[in-house]
Structure formats: structure tokens, C-alpha cells
C-alpha positions in Angstrom: 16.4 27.7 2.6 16.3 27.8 6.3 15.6 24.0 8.5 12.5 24.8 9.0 11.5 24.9 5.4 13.5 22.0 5.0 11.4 20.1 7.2 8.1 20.8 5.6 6.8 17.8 3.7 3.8 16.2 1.5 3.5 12.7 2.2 2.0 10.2 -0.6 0.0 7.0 0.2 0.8 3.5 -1.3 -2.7 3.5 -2.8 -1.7 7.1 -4.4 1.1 6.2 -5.6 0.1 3.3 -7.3 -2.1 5.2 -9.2 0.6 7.5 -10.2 3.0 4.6 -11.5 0.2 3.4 -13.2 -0.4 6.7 -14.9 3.0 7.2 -16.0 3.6 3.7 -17.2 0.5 4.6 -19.6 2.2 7.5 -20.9 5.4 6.1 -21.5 7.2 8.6 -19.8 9.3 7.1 -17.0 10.8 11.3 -16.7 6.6 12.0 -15.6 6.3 13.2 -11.9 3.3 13.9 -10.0 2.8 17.5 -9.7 0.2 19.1 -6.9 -0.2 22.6 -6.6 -2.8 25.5 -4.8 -4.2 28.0 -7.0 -6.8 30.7 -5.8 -10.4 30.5 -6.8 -12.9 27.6 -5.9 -15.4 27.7 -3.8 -13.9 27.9 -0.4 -11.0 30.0 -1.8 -8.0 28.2 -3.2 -8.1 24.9 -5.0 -5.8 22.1 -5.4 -4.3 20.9 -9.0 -3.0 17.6 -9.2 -1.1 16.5 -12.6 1.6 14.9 -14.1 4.7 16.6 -15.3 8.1 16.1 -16.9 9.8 19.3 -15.7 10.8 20.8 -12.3 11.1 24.5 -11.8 13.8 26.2 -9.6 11.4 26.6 -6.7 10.2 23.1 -6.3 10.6 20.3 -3.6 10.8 17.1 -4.4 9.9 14.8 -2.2 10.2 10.6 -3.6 8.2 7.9 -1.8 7.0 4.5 -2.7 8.4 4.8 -5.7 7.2 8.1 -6.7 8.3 11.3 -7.4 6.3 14.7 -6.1 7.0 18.1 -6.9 5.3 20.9 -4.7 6.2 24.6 -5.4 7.7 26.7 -2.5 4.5 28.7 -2.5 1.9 25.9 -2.5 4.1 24.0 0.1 3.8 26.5 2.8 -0.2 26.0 2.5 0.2 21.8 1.9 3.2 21.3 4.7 1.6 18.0 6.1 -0.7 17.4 3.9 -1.0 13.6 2.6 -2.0 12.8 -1.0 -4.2 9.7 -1.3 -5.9 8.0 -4.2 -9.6 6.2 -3.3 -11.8 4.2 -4.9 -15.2 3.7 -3.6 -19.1 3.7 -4.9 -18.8 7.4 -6.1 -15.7 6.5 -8.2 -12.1 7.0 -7.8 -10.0 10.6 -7.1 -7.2 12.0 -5.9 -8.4 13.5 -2.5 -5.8 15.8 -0.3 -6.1 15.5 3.5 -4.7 19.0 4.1 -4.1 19.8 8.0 -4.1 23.2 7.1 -7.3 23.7 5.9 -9.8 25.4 7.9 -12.9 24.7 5.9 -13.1 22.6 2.4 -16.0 22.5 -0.1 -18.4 19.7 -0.6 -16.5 18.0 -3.1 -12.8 18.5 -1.7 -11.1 20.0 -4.6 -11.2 23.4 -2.6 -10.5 25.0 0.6 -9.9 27.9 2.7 -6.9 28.8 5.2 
């Protein structure tokens, strides 16, 4: 891996990452790390997927803040390098949202986006 890939990064609110704590202390898993990662479909083109998971493949970064642990694939990295994963609560209810700086154009509701 060359230092430019070592410098890409996914950073992870204090708001997110509460919610992530709180998830895993639910499940009981202390192992659990949050997990985002771009497939393609949506309706701007790819979408994001946002989860929990217990195992970390041999092209993951890890990247650990506030107290959590997030593991981005090399190939979804290179579409999320700056992004910032934030959890808010307000009168429509509370999500995950990704401010991607590498989006060009999102859908209405977030969960997709185009390059």
C-alpha cells in the first residue's frame, strides 16, 4: 500500500459513535465493529451500507476513534476517502447519514449517490 492510500481516511462523529457503542453493548458483542461499505444500485447509482460486524477481511482499513472501531474495504474507501459518518436525531427520526465529499449528486433520502 503506497502513502497515499495510507492517508485516506473515514472519520466518525461523537454522536455516531455513540450510537455504535450503544449498538454493540446491546448485542453483547464487544468483538462488533461498525462496518460501511458502497455497493452499486440506488437511485443515483451506488448506495451506502452501514452495519455491524465481527470479522475483518484482508482488504480492510480500520480506522478507531472515540472509542470505535470502523472497517471500510479498499474498494469502497477510494469512493468514501473523507467522508464523515454521523448519527442524527431530529423530527424525521434518527439515521446514520454519510457526508461524502465525493459525491457529485445524492438522492432525496441520502442513502445513495453518484460519483
Amino acid at each position: 500500500m503506497s502513502e497515499a492510500d495510507l492517508a485516506q481516511s473515514v472519520t466518525v462523529t461523537e454522536s455516531a459513535a455513540a450510537r455504535v457503542l450503544s449498538l454493540i453493548a446491546k448485542e453483547g458483542n464487544p468483538a462488533l465493529m461498525l462496518r460501511v461499505a458502497i455497493s452499486g444500485g440506488g437511485c443515483s447509482g451506488f448506495s451506502y451500507g452501514i452495519g455491524l460486524d465481527d470479522a475483518r477481511n484482508e482488504d480492510d482499513r480500520l480506522f478507531e476513534q472515540h472509542g470505535v472501531r470502523l472497517v471500510v474495504d479498499e474498494t469502497s474507501l477510494n469512493m468514501l476517502d473523507g467522508a464523515v459518518v454521523d448519527f442524527v436525531e431530529d423530527l424525521m427520526g434518527a439515521s446514520f447519514q454519510i457526508k461524502n465529499p465525493n459525491a457529485k449528486s445524492s438522492c432525496g433520502c441520502g442513502s445513495s449517490f453518484s460519483v
